[in-house]
FIDRENVEX-260445 format. One line per 4 residues: number of its first residue (from 1); their letters; for each residue x, y, z of C-alpha. Coordinates in steps of 0.001 Angstrom, whole numbers. Example, Ala and Ser with C-alpha at 12.3 -4.5 7.8 and 13.67 -1.06 7.14 Angstrom:
<atoms>
1	AS	12300,-4500,7800 ~ 13670,-1060,7140
</atoms>
This chain:
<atoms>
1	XXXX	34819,-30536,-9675 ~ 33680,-26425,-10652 ~ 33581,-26066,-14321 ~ 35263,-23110,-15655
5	XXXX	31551,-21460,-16660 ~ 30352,-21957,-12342 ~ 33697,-20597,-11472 ~ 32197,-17316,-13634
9	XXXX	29252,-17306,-11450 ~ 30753,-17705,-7867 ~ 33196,-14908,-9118 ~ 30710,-12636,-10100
13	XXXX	28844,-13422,-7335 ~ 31091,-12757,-4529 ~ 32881,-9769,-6427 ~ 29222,-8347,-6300
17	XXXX	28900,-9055,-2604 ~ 32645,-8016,-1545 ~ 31797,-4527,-3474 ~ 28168,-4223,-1387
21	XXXX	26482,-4149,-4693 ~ 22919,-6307,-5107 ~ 22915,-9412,-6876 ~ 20439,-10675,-9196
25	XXXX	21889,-13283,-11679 ~ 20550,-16344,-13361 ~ 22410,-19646,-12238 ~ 22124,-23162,-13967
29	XXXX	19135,-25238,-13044 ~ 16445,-22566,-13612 ~ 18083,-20337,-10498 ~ 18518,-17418,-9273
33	XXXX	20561,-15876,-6585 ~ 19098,-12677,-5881 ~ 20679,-10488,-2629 ~ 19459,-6587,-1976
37	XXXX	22820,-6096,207 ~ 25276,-8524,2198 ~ 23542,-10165,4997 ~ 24266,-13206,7154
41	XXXX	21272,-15450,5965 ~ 19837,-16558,2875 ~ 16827,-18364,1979 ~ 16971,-21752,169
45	XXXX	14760,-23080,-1841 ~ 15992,-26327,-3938 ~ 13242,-27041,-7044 ~ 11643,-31213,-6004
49	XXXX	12362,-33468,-8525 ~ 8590,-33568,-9129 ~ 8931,-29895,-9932 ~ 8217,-26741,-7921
53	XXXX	5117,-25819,-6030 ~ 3328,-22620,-5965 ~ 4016,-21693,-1936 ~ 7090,-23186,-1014
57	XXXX	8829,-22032,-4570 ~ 7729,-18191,-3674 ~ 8312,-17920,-104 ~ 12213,-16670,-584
61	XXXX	11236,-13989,-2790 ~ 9679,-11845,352 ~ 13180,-11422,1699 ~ 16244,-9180,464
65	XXXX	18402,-12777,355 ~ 17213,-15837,-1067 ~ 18280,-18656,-3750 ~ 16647,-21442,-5984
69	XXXX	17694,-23531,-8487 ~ 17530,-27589,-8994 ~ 19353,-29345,-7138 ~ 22884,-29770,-8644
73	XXXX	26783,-30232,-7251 ~ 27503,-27218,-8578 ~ 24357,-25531,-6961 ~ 25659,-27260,-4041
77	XXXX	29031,-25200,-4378 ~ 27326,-21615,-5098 ~ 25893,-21931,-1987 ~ 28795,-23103,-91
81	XXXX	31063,-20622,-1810 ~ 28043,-17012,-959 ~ 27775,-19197,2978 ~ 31397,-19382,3546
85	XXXX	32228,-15871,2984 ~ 29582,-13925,4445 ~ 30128,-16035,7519 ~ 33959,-14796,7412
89	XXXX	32198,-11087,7226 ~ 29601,-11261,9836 ~ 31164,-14262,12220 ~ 28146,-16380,11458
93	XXXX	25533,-16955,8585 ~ 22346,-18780,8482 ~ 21134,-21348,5939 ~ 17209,-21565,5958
97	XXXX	16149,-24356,3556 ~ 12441,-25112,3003 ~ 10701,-27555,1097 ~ 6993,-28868,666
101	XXXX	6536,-32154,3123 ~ 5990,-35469,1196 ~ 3194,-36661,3938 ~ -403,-35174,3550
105	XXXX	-2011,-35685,6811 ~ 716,-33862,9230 ~ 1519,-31167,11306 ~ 1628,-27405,9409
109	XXXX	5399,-27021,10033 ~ 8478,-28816,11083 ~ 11777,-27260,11825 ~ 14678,-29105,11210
113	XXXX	17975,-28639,13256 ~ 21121,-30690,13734 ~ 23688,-28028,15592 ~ 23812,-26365,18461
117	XXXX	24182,-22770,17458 ~ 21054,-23531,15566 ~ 19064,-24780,18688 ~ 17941,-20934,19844
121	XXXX	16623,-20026,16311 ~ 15080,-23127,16070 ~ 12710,-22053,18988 ~ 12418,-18916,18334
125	XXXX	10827,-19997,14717 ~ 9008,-22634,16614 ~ 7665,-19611,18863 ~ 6550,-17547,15863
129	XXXX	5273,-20211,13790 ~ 3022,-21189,16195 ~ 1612,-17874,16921 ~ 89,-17847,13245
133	XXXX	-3776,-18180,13231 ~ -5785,-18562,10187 ~ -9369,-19680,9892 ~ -9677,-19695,14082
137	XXXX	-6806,-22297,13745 ~ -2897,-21987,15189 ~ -192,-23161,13074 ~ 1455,-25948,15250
141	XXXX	4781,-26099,14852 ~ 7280,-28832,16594 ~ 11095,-29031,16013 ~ 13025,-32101,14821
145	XXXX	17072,-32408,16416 ~ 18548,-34803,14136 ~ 22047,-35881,14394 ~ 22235,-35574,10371
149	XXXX	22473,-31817,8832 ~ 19346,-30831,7193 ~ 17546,-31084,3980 ~ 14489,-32258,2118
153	XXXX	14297,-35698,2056 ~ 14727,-36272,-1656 ~ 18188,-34390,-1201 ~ 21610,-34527,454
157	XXXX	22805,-31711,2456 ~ 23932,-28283,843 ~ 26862,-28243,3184 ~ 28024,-31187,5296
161	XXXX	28629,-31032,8939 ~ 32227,-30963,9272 ~ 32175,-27978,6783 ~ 29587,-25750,8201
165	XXXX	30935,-26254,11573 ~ 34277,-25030,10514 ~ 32970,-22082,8716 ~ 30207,-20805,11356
169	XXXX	27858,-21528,8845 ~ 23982,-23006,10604 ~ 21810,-24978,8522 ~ 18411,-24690,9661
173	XXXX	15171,-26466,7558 ~ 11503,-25944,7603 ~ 9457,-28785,6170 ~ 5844,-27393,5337
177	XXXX	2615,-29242,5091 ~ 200,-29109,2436 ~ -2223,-27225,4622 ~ -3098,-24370,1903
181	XXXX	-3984,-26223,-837 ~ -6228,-29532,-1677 ~ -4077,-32003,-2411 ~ -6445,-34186,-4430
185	XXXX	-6464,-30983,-6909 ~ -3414,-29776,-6281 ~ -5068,-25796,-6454 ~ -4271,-23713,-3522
189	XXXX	-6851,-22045,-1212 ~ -5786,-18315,-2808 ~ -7678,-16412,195 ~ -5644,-18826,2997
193	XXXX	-2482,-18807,1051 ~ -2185,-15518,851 ~ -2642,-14687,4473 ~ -452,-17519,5639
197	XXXX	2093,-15765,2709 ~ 1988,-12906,4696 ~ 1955,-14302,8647 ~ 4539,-16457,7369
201	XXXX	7021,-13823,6134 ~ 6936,-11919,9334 ~ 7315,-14887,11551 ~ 10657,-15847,9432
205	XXXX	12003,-12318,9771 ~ 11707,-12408,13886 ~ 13814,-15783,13581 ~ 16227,-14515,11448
209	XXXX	17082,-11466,13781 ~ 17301,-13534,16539 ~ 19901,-15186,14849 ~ 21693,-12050,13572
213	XXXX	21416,-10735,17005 ~ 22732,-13713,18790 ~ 25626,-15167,16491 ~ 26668,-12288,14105
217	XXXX	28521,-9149,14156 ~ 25418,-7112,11588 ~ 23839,-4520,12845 ~ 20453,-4450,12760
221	XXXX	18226,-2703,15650 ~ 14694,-4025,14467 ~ 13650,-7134,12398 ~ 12034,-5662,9218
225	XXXX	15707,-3565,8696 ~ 16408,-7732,7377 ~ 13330,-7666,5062 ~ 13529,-6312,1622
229	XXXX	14569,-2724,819 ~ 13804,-2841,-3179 ~ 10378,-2848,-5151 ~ 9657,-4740,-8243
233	XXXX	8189,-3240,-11107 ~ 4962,-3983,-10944 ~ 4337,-2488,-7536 ~ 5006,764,-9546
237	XXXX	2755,-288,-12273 ~ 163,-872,-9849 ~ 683,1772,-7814 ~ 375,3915,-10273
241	XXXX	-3014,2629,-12067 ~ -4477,2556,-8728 ~ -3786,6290,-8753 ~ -4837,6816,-12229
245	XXXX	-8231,5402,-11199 ~ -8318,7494,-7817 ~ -7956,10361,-9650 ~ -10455,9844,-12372
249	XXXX	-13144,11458,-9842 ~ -13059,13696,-7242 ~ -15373,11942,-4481 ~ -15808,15119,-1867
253	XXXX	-16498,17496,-4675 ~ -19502,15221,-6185 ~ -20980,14415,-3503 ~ -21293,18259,-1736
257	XXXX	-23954,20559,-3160 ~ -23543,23108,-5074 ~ -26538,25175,-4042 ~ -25923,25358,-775
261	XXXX	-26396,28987,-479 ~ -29762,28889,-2461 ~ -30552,25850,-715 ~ -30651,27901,2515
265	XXXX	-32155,30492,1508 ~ -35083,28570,500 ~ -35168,26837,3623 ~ -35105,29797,5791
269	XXXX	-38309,31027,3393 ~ -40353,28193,4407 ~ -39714,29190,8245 ~ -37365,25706,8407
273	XXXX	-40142,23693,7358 ~ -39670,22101,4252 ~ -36450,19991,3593 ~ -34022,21850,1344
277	XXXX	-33445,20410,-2224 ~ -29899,20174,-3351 ~ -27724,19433,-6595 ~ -24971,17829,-7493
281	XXXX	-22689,18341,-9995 ~ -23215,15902,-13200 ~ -21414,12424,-12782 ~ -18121,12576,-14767
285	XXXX	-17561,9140,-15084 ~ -19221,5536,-15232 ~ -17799,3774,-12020 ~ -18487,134,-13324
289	XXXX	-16022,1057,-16047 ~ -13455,1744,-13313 ~ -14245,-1328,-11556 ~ -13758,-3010,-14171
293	XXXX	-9854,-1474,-14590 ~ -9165,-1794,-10554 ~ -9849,-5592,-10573 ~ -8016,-6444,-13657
297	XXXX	-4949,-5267,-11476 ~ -3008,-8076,-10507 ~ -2232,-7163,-7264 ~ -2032,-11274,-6346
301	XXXX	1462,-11248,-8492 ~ 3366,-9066,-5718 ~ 5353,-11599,-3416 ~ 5694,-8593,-1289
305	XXXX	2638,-9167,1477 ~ 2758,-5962,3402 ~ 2431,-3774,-419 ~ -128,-6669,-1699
309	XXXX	-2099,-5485,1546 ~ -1845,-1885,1175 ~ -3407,-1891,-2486 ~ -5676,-4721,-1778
313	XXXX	-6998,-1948,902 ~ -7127,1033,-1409 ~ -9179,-820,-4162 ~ -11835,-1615,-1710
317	XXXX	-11761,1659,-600 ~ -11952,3207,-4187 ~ -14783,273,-4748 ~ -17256,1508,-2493
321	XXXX	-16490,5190,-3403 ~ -17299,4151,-6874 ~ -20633,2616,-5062 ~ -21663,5846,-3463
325	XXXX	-21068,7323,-6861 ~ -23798,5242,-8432 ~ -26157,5536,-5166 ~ -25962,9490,-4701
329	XXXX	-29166,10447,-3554 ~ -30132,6977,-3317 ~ -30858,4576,-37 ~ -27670,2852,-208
333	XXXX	-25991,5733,87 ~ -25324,5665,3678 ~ -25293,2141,3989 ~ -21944,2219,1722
337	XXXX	-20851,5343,3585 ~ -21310,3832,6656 ~ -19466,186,5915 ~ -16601,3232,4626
341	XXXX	-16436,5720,7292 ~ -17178,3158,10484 ~ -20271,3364,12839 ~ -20144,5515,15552
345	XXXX	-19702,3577,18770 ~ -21351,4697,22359 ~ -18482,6013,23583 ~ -18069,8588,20995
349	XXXX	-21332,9616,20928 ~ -21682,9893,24789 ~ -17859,12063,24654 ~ -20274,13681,21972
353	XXXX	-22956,14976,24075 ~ -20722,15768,27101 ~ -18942,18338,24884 ~ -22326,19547,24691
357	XXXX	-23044,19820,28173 ~ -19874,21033,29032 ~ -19231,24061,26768 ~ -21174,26970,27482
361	XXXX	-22976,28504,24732 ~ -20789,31160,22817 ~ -22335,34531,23776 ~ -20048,36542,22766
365	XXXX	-19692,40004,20563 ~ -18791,39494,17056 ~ -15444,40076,16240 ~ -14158,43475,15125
369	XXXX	-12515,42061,12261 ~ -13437,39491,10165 ~ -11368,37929,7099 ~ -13253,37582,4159
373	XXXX	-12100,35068,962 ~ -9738,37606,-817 ~ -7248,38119,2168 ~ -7681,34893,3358
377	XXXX	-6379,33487,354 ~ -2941,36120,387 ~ -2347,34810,3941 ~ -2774,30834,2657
381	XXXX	-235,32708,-134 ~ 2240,33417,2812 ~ 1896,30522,4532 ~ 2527,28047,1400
385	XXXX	5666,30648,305 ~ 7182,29354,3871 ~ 6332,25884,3569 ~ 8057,26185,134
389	XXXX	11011,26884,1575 ~ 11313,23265,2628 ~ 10345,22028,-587 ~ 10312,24054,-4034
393	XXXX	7636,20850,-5320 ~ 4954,23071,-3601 ~ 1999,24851,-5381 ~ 1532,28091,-3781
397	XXXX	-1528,28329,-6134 ~ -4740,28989,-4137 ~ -8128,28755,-5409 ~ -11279,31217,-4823
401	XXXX	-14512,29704,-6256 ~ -18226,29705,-6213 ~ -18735,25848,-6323 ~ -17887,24460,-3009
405	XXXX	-19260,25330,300 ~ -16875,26489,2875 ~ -13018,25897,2471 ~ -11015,22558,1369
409	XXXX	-7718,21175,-44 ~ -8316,18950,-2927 ~ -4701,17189,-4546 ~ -2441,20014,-2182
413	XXXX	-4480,23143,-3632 ~ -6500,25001,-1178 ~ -10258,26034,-2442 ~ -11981,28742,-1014
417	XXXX	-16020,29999,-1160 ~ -16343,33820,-2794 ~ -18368,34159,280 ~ -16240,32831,2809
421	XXXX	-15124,34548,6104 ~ -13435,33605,9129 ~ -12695,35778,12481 ~ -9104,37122,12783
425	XXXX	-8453,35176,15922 ~ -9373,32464,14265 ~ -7441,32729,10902 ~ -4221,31319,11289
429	XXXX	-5072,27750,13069 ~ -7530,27389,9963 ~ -4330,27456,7885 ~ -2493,24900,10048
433	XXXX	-5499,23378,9743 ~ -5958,23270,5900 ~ -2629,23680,5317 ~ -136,22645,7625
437	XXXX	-1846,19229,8121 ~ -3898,18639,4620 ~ -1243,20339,2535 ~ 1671,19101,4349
441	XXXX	738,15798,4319 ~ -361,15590,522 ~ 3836,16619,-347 ~ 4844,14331,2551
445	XXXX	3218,12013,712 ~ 4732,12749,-2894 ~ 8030,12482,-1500 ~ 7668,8888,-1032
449	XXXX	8131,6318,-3887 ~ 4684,5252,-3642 ~ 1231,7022,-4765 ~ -218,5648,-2325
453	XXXX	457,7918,84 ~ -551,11011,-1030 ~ -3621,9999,-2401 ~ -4321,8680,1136
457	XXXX	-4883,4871,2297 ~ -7858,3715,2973 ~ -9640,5378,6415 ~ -7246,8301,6446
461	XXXX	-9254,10733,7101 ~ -10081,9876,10522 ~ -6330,10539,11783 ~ -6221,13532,9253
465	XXXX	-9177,15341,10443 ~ -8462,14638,13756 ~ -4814,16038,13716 ~ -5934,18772,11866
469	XXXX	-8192,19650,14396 ~ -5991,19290,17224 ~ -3405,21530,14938 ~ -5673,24234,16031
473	XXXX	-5961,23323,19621 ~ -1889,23882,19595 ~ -2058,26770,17812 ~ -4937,28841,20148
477	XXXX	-7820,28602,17647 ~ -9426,25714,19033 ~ -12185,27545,19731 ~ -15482,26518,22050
481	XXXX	-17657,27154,19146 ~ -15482,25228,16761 ~ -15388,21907,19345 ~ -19465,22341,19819
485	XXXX	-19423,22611,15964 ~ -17333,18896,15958 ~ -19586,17336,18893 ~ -22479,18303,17002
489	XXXX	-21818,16418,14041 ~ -21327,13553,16062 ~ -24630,14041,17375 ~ -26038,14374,13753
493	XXXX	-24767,11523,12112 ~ -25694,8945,14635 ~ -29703,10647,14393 ~ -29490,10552,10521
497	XXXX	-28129,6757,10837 ~ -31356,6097,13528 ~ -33658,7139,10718 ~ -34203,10906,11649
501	XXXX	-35149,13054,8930 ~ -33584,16371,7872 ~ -35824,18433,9527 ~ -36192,16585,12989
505	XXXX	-31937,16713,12939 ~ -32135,20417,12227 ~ -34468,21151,15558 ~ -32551,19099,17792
509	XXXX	-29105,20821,17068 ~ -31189,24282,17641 ~ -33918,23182,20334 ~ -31610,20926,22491
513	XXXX	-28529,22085,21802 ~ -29108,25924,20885 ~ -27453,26326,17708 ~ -27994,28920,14927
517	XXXX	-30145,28367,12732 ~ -27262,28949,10046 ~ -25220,26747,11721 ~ -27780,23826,12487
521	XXXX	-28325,24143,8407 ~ -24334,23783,7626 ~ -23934,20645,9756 ~ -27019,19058,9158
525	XXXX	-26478,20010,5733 ~ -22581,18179,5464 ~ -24374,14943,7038 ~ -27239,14672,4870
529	XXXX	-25390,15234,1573 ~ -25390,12692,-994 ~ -28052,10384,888 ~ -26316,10201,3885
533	XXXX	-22447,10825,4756 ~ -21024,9917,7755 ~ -17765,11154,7305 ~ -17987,13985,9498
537	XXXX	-18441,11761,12851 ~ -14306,11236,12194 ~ -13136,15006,13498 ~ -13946,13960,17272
541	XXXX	-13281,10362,16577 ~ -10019,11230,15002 ~ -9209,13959,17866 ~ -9444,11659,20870
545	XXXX	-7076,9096,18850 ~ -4793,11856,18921 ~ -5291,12519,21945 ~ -4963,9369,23445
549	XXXX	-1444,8798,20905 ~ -63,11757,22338 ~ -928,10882,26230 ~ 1242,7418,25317
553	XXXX	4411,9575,24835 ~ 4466,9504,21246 ~ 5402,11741,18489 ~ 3255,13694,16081
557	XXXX	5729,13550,13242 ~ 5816,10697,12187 ~ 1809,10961,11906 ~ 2947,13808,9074
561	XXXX	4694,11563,6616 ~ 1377,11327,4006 ~ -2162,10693,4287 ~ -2631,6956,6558
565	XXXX	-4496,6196,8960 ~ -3287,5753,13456 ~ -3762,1716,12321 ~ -1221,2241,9692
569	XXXX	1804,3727,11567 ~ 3463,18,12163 ~ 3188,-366,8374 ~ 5055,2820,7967
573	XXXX	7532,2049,10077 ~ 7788,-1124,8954 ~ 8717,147,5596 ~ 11079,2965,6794
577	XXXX	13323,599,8065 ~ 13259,-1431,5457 ~ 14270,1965,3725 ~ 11148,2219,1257
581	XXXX	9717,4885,3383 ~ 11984,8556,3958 ~ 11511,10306,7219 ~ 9411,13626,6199
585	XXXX	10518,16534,4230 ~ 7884,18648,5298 ~ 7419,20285,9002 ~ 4347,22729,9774
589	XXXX	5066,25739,12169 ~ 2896,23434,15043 ~ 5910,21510,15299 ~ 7574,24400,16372
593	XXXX	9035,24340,20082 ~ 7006,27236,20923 ~ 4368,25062,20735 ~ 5577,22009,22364
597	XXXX	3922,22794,25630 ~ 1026,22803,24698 ~ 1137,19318,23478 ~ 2863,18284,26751
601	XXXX	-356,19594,28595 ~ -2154,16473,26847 ~ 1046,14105,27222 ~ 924,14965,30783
605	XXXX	-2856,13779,31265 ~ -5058,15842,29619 ~ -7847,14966,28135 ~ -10666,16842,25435
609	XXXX	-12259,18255,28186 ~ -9215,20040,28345 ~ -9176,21644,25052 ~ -12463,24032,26259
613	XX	-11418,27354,26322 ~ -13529,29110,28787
</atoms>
């Protein structure tokens, strides 16, 4: 019989679900019920008598419906009570019990089934299960068809047969080995756990929609719209420490010279003979001190595995920055910037050298008119004063300074050298360069809940550069000096990684490949700083990506919604429909339709070769 105080509960509960509202609230036994929105499945998890373990006990809490208390009748009847009428909403509703098997020396998982309408989802988890690898080794999976309705064997069923029959309601169970943990000790392997954590979470979700799909009236068009649509707090708190320690230092800036002018001056003196001497701006910070804050996060505390792996990715990223921090100017320099930025593979470095080749050398009169820093920077003015339009969050503030060499957008503001020029053909791709792909992506990236994204993910720039680049391919500045200028830093990283020196670099971009002597300095210069960055091989690498993205019929907007990398898109979409992610605020004028065949020149088989202007 329902006390009065469980009667409470089930009210509020179902009140709660018949209003669409989420439920979180405590239940006897140490439970919770906790449901982001109504949906036709819910994860059960009933605490052993032994007490709970540390996988089994968790696994619920990486889904937007799940439930665990100790095993009571009138746990018994909160779960009949939630079943029964979400199965009158959605025509169906799934019961997924797991618990931690009893036997130590059996196979990883078992699903349990008993009913017919469970038989499909059954396989399907069978399917998925056993598609898991860790350690070089496939979860095998087998299912058990009992005649008895599932649960732990400890337990009696949640719902009996008769009653879940009549109500539409399908219990299926999943009894789990003790395969992550050493059962003598009873501690869990953390690095297997948590990949199993996260392999496991996906492989449940595919199940679950192919239930929802096959015996419910919910609409869901993709399997992660069932996942979990909420954060908890401290996937803010971490997100935004993470930042806090990202923004401590500005990598680019202290790594770049800031004599570069000098530095070529002198070079040019010594008729290209002696290496040029640089300096760096003074070291702002002590990276072991930030190390020291970045693994004190506890990013092993989120249940949620796709976040856990975004911000385990960014502190390893912001680790070995911190490493070329302390080892500027030093031989492990490039090593670090190498294990950061990715070696260049032969085929790059052969699409490299065919550029080369294949591009005639500019000879061509100077420009009549060329834009110096000043007017630049009113045009950049312009061109943010648009974007602003779409969003009034946007600095329109740009930046003309002494310090830097060239152009660059640092945290959304555009930075520009006193001395800098550009050719008036030329002027407006740089600014959907600069800004319609670095800018636009930084607010993009603000406009989503997480930091994350706007300081950029791990590897970023690669697609950044390389959609930046192809920005000004759409937009008629793609020039063949410009794609030399890319090829050729290609070309200079993988000599600097064979052990070339400055020098020998220098005379090979001007004896081979008949570059300026200016010009030989500036890329040859952007390789060498530091002690070695390889960075700049990502502009081509990142270009025939885009490229080869673009040929596969896909769309460049979604590309636009913050600073990730091409490797990251299924994790954005994953968390779009799981309606953590908004669709982009933000639109450059290359997405405009005036532009569209251009990019349907590349969809429709193009190639880089195809960018030459000749």
């Amino acid at each position: 019989m329902i006390t009065t105080p469980e009667k409470k509960i089930i009210n509020r509960i179902l009140d709660k679900i018949k209003k669409k509202e989420a439920v979180h609230i405590n239940i006897p036994g140490n439970g919770l019920v906790n449901m982001e929105k109504p949906v036709p499945f819910m994860v059960v998890y009933r605490i052993p008598p032994n007490g709970k373990d540390g996988f089994t006990s968790k696994l619920g809490k990486t889904e937007s419906s799940y439930l665990y208390a100790e095993d009571s009748p009138e746990f018994s009847e909160i779960v009949k009570n939630i079943a029964t009428h979400l199965s009158d909403r959605f025509k169906g509703f799934l019961l997924f019990e797991v618990w931690l098997s009893e036997k130590e020396e059996t196979i990883p998982f078992t699903v349990h089934v008993s009913q017919k309408s469970g038989l499909e989802v059954a396989q399907k988890l069978k399917d998925e299960l056993g598609k898991i690898n860790i350690l070089g080794s496939s979860m095998r999976t087998e299912i058990n068809k009992g005649k008895n309705v599932v649960a732990p064997p400890y337990y009696t069923p949640l719902i009996n047969d008769r009653d879940a029959n009549k109500s539409g309601i399908t219990l299926i169970g999943l009894e789990i080995a003790p395969i992550y943990m050493n059962v003598a000790t009873g501690r869990a392997y953390p690095l297997f756990l948590r990949d199993l954590r996260s392999k496991f979470s996906k492989a449940i979700r595919k199940s679950f929609f192919e239930f929802v799909r096959m015996h419910t009236s919910y609409n869901a068009s993709n399997f992660q719209m069932l996942g979990t649509t909420s954060l908890e707090k401290n996937v803010f708190d971490i997100d935004e420490e993470l930042g806090n320690c990202s923004n401590l230092f500005d990598f680019l800036l202290l790594i770049t010279p800031i004599n570069v002018d000098d530095a070529w001056l002198t070079f040019k003196k010594s008729k290209y003979l002696k290496p040029p001497i640089f300096h760096y701006r003074p070291m702002p910070i002590d990276p072991e001190l930030i190390k020291r804050r970045l693994y004190n996060l506890p990013i092993e505390d989120i249940s949620d595995p796709t976040l856990a792996f975004l911000f385990r990715d960014k502190r390893k990223e912001v680790d070995r920055m911190l490493d070329m921090m302390m080892e500027r100017e030093k031989p492990d320099f490039l090593l670090t910037s190498m294990q950061l930025f990715g070696p260049i593979d032969e085929k790059l470095l052969e699409t490299a050298k065919a550029l080369l080749v294949a591009i005639d050398i500019p000879d061509e009169p100077p420009e009549k008119k060329m834009i110096r820093a000043p007017e630049f920077a009113r045009m950049a003015e312009k061109e943010l004063e648009w974007l602003k339009l779409q969003d009034p969050n946007i600095s329109t503030v740009v930046r003309i300074r002494d310090d830097i060499d060239g152009i660059l957008v640092n945290r959304g503001i555009l930075n520009i050298n006193k001395n800098f020029q550009v050719s008036e053909g030329r002027a407006f791709s740089l600014l959907q360069h600069e800004i319609g792909t670095h800018v636009v992506t930084y607010y993009n990236g603000k406009a989503q809940p997480l930091k994350l994204f706007y300081i950029g993910v791990p590897g970023y720039e690669e697609l950044q550069e390389g959609l930046a680049v192809f920005s000004e391919y759409i937009t008629d500045g793609l020039t063949p000096n410009r794609l030399r200028t890319i090829a050729a830093r290609v070309i200079a990283v993988q000599l600097m990684v064979s052990g070339s020196s400055f020098i020998d670099t220098f005379y090979v971009l001007v004896d081979k490949y008949h570059f300026s002597n200016k010009a030989a300095f500036t890329i040859t210069m952007r390789v060498y700083r530091g002690g070695g960055l390889t960075k700049d091989a990502v502009y081509l690498k990142g270009l025939l990506n885009i490229i080869s993205y673009i040929k596969k019929g896909k769309s460049i907007e979604p590309l636009l919604i913050g600073k990730i990398r091409q490797d990251y898109i299924l994790v954005v979409q994953e968390l779009i429909h799981r309606q953590i992610l908004s669709k982009i605020p933000i639109k450059p004028r290359y997405l405009d339709e005036k532009y569209e065949s251009k990019i349907e020149n590349i969809r429709s088989g193009g190639n880089v070769f195809n960018l030459i202007r000749h």
